[in-house]
N, C-alpha and C positions, 0 to 999 in steps of 0.2 A: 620213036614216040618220045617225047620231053616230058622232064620231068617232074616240071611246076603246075600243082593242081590250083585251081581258082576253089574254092569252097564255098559249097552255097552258102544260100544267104544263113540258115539253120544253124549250120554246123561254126557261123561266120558268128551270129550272135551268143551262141555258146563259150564260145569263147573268150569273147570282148563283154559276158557277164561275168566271168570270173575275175575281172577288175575294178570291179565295182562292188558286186557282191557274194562276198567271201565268205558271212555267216547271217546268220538271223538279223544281231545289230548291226548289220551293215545297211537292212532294208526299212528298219526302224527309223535310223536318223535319216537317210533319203527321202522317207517319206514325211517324218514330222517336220525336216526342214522345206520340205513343197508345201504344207499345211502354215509353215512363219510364215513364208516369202507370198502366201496366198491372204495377209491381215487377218489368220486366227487371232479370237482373244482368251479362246479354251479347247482343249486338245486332249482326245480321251485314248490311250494307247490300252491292249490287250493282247496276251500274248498267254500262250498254253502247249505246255511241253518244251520248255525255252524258246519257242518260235518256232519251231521246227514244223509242226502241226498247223501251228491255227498263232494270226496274226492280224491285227484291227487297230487301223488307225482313223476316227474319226476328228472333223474338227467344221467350225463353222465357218469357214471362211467367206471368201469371195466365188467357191464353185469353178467347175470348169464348164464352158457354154458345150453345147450339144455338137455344132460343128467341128471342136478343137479335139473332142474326148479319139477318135480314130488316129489325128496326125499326134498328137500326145506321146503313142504307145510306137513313133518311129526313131530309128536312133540319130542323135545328132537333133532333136525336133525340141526347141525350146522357145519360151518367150520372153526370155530372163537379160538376151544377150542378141543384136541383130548385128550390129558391124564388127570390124573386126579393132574400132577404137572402146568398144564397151569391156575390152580384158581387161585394159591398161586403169581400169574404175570399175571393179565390180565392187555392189551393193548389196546383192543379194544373197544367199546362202546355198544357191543352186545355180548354175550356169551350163552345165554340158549337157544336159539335155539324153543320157545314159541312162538314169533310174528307171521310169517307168520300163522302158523297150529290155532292161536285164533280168529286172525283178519279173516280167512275165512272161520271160524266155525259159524260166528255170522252176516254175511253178503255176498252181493256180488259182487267178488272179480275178476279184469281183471288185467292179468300181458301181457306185452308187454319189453320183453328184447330180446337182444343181444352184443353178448362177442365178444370181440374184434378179436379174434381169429377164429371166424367163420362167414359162408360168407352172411348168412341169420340170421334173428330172426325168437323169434318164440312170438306164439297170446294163453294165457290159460286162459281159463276161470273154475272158482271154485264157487258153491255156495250151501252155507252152510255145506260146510264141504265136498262134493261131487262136482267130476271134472263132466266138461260139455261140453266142448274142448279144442285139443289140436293139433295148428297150426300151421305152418311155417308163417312169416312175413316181409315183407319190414320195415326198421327203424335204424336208427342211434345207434352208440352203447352206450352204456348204460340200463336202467331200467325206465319203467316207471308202478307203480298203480292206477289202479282206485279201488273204492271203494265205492260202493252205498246199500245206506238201511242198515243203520249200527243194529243191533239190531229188524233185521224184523223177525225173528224168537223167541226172546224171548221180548215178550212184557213185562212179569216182573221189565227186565233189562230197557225197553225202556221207561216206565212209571216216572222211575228216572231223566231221564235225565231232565237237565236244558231247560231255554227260548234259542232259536238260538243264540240271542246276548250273552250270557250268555255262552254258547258252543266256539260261535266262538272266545269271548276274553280269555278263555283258550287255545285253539290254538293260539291264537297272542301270549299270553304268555312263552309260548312251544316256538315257533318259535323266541321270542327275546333271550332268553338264547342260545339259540342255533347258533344262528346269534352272539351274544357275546364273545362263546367260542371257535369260529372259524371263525375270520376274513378273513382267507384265501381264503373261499368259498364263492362265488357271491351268495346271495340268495334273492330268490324273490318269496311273498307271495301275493295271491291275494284271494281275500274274497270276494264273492257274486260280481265277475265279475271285483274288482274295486282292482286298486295294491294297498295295503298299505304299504309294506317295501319292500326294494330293495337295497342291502347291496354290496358295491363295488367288493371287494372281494379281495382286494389290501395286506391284510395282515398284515392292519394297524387298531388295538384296537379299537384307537379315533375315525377311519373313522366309525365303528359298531356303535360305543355309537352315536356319531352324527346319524346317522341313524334310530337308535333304541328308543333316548331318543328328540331326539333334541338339537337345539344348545344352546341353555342356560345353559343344564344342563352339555353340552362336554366342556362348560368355566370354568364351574365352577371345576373342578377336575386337581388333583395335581399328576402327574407323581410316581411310586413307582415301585422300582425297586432295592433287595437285597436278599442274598444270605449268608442262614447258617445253619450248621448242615446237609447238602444234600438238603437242600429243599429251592426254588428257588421261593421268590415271587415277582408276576410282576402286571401290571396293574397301576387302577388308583382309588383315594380317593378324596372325596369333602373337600373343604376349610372347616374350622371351622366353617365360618360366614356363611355358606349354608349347616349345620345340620339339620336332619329333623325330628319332633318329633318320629317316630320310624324307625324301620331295614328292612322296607319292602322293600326299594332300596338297598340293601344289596348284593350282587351279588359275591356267591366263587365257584369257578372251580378247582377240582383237576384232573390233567394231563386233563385237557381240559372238563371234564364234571362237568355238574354243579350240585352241592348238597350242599345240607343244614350241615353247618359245623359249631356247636354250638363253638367248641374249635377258630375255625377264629373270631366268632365275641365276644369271650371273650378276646380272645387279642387285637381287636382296641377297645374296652369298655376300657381297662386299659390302653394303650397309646393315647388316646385322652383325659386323666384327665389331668385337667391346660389347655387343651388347648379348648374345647366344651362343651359348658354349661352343667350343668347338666338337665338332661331328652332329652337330645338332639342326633343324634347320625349318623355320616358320612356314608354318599351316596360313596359306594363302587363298582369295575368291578376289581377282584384279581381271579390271575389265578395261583393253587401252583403246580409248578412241584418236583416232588420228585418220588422216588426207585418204581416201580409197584410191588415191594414183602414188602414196607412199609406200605402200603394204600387195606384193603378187601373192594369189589364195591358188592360182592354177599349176603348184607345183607337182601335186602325187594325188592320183586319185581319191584318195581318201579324206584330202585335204583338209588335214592336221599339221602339216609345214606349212611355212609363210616366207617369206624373203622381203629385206623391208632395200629401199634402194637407198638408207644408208640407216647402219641402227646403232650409233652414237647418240641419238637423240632418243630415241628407244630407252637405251640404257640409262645414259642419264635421268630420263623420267622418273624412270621408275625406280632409280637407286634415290633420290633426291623426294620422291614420295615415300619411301618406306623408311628413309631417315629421318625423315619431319615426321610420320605417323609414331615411330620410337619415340623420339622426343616427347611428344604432346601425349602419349598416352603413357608411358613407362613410371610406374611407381613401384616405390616399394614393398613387400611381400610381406602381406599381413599373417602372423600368426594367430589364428582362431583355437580358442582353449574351448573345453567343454564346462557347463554349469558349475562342475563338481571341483574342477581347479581353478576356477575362475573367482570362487569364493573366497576369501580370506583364511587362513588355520586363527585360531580362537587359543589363546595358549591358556592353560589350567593352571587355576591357583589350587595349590595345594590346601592350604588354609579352608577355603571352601569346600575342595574334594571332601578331607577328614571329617568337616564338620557334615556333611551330606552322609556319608558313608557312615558315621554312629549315629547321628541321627536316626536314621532309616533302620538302623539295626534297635534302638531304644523302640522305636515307636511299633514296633510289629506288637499284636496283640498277644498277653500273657497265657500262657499254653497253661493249661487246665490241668493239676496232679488228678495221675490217676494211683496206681497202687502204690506205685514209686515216683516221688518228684521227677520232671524230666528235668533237660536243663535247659537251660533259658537261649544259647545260641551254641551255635558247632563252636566250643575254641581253637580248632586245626585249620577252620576258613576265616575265621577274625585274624587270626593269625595273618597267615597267608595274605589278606588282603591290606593290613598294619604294615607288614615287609615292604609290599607296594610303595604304599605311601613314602616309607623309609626314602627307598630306591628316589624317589623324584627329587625327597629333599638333598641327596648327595651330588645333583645331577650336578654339572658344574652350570650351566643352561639357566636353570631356573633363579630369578629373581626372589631374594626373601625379602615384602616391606618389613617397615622397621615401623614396629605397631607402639601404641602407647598406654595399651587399656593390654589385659589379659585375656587369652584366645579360652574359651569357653567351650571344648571339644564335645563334650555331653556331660550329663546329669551324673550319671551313674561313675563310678571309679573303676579301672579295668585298668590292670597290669600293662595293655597295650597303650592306652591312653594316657597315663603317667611317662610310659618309653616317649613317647612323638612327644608328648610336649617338655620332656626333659633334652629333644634331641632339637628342637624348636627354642629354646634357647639358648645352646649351645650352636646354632645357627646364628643367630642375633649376636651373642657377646664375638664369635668371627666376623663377621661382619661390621662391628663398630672397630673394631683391631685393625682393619683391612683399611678403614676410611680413616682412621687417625694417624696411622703409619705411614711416613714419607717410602714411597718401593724405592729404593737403589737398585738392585738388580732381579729378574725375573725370577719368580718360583719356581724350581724343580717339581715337574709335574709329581702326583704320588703315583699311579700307574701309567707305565707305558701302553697308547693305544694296539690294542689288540691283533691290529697290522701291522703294524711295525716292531714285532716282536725280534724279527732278525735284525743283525748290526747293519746300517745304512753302508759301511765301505765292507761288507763283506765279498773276498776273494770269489768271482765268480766259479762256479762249480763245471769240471769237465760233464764233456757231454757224453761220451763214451773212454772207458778205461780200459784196456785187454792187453795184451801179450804183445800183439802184433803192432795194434793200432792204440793213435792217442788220438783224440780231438779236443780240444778246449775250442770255449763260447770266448770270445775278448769284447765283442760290442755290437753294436749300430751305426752303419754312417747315414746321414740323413737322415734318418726315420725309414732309409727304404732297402739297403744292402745290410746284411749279416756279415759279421767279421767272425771267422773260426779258424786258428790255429791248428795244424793236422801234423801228427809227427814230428816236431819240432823241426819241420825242413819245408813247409809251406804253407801261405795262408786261401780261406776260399772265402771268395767273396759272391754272396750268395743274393740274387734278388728276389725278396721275400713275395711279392706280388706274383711272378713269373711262376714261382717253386708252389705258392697254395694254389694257383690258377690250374697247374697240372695235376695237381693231387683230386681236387675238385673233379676236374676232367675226366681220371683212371676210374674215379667212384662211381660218377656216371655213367660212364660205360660200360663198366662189370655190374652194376644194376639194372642196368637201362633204367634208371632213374628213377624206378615204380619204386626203391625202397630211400627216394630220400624229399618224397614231397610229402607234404602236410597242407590239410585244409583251412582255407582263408574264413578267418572272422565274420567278414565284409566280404562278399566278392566282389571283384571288381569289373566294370563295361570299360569296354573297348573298341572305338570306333574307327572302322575304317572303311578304307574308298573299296568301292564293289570289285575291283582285281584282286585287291588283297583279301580281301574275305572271302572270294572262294580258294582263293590257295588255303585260308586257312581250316574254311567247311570241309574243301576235298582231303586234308591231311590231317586229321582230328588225330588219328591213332601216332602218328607221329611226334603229335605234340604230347600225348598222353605218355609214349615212352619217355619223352624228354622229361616227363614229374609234372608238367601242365594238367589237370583237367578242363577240359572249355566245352562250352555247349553254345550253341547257335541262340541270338536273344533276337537276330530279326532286324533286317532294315539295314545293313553294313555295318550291324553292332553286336560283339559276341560277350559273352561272361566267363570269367576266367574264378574257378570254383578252388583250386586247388594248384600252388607251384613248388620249385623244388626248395626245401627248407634251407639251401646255403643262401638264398638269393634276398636281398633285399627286397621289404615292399616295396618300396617307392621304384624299384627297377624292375619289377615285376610288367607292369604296361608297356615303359620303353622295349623291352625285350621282345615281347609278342608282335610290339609293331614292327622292328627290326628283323624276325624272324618271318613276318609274314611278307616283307619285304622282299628280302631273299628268296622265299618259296614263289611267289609270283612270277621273278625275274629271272630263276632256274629254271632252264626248258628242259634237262634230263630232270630224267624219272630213275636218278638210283639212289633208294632210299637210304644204304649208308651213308652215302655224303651230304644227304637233308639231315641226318640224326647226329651227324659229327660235327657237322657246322653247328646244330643245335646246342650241344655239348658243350662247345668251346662259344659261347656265345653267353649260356648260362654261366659258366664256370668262370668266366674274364668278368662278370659283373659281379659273380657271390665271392669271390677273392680280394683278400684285404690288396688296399690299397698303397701304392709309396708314400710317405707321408702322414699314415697313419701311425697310433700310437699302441705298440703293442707291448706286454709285460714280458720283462727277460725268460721267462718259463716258457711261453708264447712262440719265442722268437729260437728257443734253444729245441723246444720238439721237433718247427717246423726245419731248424737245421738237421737234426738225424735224421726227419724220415726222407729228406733231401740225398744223404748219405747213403740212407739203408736199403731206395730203394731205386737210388741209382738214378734219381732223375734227373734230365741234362736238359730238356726243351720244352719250354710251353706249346699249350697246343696252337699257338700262331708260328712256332718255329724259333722262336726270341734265345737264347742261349740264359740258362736259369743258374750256373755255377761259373764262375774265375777264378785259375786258381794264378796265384805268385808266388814264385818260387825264392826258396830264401839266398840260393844264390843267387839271382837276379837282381834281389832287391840290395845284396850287397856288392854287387857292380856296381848302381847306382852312385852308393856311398862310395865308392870310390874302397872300399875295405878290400875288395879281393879286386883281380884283373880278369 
């Protein structure tokens, strides 16, 4: 007997669905793209328990006529595509004619249509690959699916599948692209009963991205729009200053669908050099129209790859569009002050104070003797606020005019009042001295400032002194290596950046981070693409060890409540985005190496940098605890001490042999 089985047809479709549909948004976009390619102008998606359960795509289209609805649900059965020269130019968003015949081999499946052209619908119901009726129906024209118990027939497949939340922001995901690369269509998506997007459908880009992304990020983007070699790029790119550590906001559509187009994001990598820091990289929505016989869509099922049959002109486009949208949009970064520094300082005349100040002390109403006269003002605060005044007139700062009449401080006489205006014109006669006298050379200040109380070339101080060991501090080279002196037989040369990077690091992870964050003022939103926000929903406690607190704010935007106190603010965002980056693109699941990456991710931004300016005290700690505590490697591996040795360095000279 042989041993090549033929497999029926059943066991034939089960299989040949798992190429097609893999998870919930896999049956999402096959169907809303039958609802495009059928003239929807609004498209109402629903889904409950991330699709796994219960799934609804309604839309108004063109309907499918009563005759076609049976051949429809065969595989290979399309109307998209009839010879075999309409590959070489597909148009539309569906061609292989797979979807229906997978999606209702593997679930169960209720179509509700009617074609415009006819005077009833009709009600069919299919499950598991097998009809179960087939109705006539009252209902508006168009198409509508349900779709329940995805995968109740093969548990294998159904064992796979992700957490609900997890299911359902692939669908969000699905759905924001889709809502991106067709503005034209009103769409609205609802999740476990509650709408989350709802897309005008006005036929305006900006108004999807506002929708889809929210409004911070639809400011932040720079109009792009040019035209070469046949291929036509339009859309829109983020300002430089709002870079994001990687390409997951990255967003290209050719002739309206969107796929992953390595050649697009090698052309804004090359025209955004000069203008985006390096590891940085623009938040993109670019839609490329060009020839349907320039561009094959039939390369992988899923058809997210494209192959263009030559993509120098590609490149070009879209390098030569995104350099003209820099140009034409790129200004410079305004500094916004708040009311309170934006106003002028008002500098105090003294003359005025004093006179306010007795003033206000004369005029208070005369206090009534009772058994025993009281006195007329505290003299221990008249004092005290006379000393003040003193203080301003010494200031070196303040301007004394040179008056011509006599200052008339108050009425009454007061020991204090006699002082200031005795020390008020001994103000004056300095001051006319000052302006008649030719200066030859500068005046020896009378007190040195406060800082500078130690001698400017004083001998820098060792670092450590013992028996065994000597260390002397000698400098900085560059603003970024430590120069230290060790036993008088070699120098270590130390990189300041690498050495607080790892200390950072150690602190972190003998805390796990919960004792080195502190709560933000502000907090701050955070938006990202629906992949990365469930890596970041599903690893919340990870972030929390890291010193993060973040709470879910909804729509692919979280809030970030609390981070760890070494980190700057302004790296506070980049970090999360970078870190949820990572988490999305990590397929193991071992939590030390999410919390280590964490670590060394936090600690490489809150570590001073080369080239910064640090005080010799600064730079002499961070060389001991380098010393004391033996560290040799930052947490990327970087070597954090060099040492040279003092014979070597007189080989050099040529002193010894």
């Amino acid at each position: 007997m042989g041993r090549i089985n033929v497999l029926d047809k059943h066991v034939a479709e089960l299989i040949a669905a798992g190429e097609v549909v893999e998870r919930p948004s896999s049956v999402i976009k096959e169907l809303v793209e039958n609802s495009i390619d059928a003239g929807a102008t609004a498209v109402t998606v629903e889904i409950k328990n991330g699709g796994v359960t219960f799934m609804r795509v309604s839309d108004n289209g063109s309907g499918i006529l009563k005759d076609d609805i049976r051949p429809a649900f065969i595989r290979h059965a399309t109307s998209k595509v009839k010879v075999e020269d309409d590959l070489d130019a597909i148009a539309t968003l569906g061609f292989r004619g797979e979807a229906l015949a997978s999606v209702s081999s593997v679930s169960h499946l209720e179509l509700i249509t009617k074609a415009r052209e006819e005077e009833t619908g009709t009600r069919y119901l299919i499950e598991g690959g097998e009809e179960i009726s087939f109705d006539d129906a009252g209902c508006p024209d168009g198409t509508t699916f349900i779709i329940r118990d995805l995968f109740y027939n093969v548990p294998a497949r159904m064992k796979f599948l992700k957490t609900d939340m997890a299911e359902g922001n692939a669908v969000s995901n699905v759905i924001d692209k889709i809502a991106l690369s067709h503005p034209e269509i009103a769409l609205t998506y609802i999740k476990d009963s509650k709408t989350v997007l709802r897309t005008a459908g006005d036929s305006k880009l900006l108004s999807a991205i506002y929708a889809v992304y929210g409004r911070d990020f639809a400011k932040s983007l720079i109009p792009v729009d040019y035209t070469l070699g046949g291929v036509r790029v339009s859309g829109y790119i983020s300002r430089p200053e709002n870079a994001r550590p990687n390409r997951n906001m990255q967003n290209f559509f050719i002739n309206h669908r969107f796929v992953i187009c390595k050649t697009a994001m090698a052309a804004i990598s090359e025209a955004c050099k000069g203008s985006v820091m390096v590891g940085k990289f623009p938040s993109c929505v670019l839609n490329l129209d060009m020839s349907f016989n320039a561009v094959d869509v039939n390369v992988h099922p899923t058809k997210l790859e494209v192959r263009f049959v030559n993509e120098r002109p590609v490149f070009d486009a879209v390098y030569h569009a995104v350099k003209t949208a820099l140009m034409n949009g790129e200004q410079r970064v305004e500094a916004k002050l708040s009311d309170n520094t934006a106003k002028p300082v008002k500098r105090v005349n003294p003359f005025e104070l004093a006179q306010k100040v007795f003033r206000e002390r004369d005029e208070q109403p005369p206090v009534q003797p009772a058994a025993k006269p009281a006195q007329k003002t505290n003299l221990r605060a008249e004092e005290l606020r006379a000393e003040k005044l003193f203080q301003m007139l010494d200031e070196p700062e303040v301007s004394v005019p040179k008056m011509n009449h006599t200052v008339k401080v108050a009425d009454s006489a007061s020991p204090f009042v006699e002082q200031y205006q005795k020390r008020i014109e001994e103000k004056r006669e300095e001051k006319s001295q000052s302006n008649d006298t030719v200066i030859a050379q500068p005046a020896e200040p009378k007190e040195a400032p406060a800082l500078a109380e130690e001698p400017a070339a004083q001998e820098p101080q060792p670092l450590i002194e013992l028996d065994e060991n000597y260390y002397k501090y000698i400098g900085e080279a560059f603003k970024t290596y430590i120069i230290v002196e060790k036993n008088d037989r070699e120098i270590m040369l130390i990189d300041k950046h690498a050495a607080h990077e790892r200390i950072i690091y150690e602190k972190l992870k003998s805390e796990k981070g919960s004792g080195y964050s502190q709560l933000l003022l502000t907090p701050i939103t955070v938006t990202l693409n629906k992949i990365d926000y469930n890596a970041v929903i599903s690893d919340l406690e990870v972030f929390r060890e890291a010193g993060f607190d973040i709470d879910d704010f909804g729509s692919g935007s979280i809030i970030v409540r609390s981070a760890p106190q070494y980190l700057p603010l302004e790296d506070i965002e980049p970090s999360v985005i970078e870190m949820a980056g990572y988490l999305s693109e990590n397929k193991k699941e071992i939590k030390s190496e999410k919390m280590e990456w964490i670590y060394a991710n936090v600690s490489c931004r809150a570590a001073i940098k080369g080239g910064n300016r640090n005080t010799e005290r600064e730079l002499i700690e961070l060389a001991r605890r380098v010393e004391d505590e033996d560290i040799r490697h930052c947490p990327h591996g970087r070597p954090v001490c060099i040492i040279l040795k003092k014979h070597e360095l007189e080989r050099m000279f040529g002193r010894i042999e």
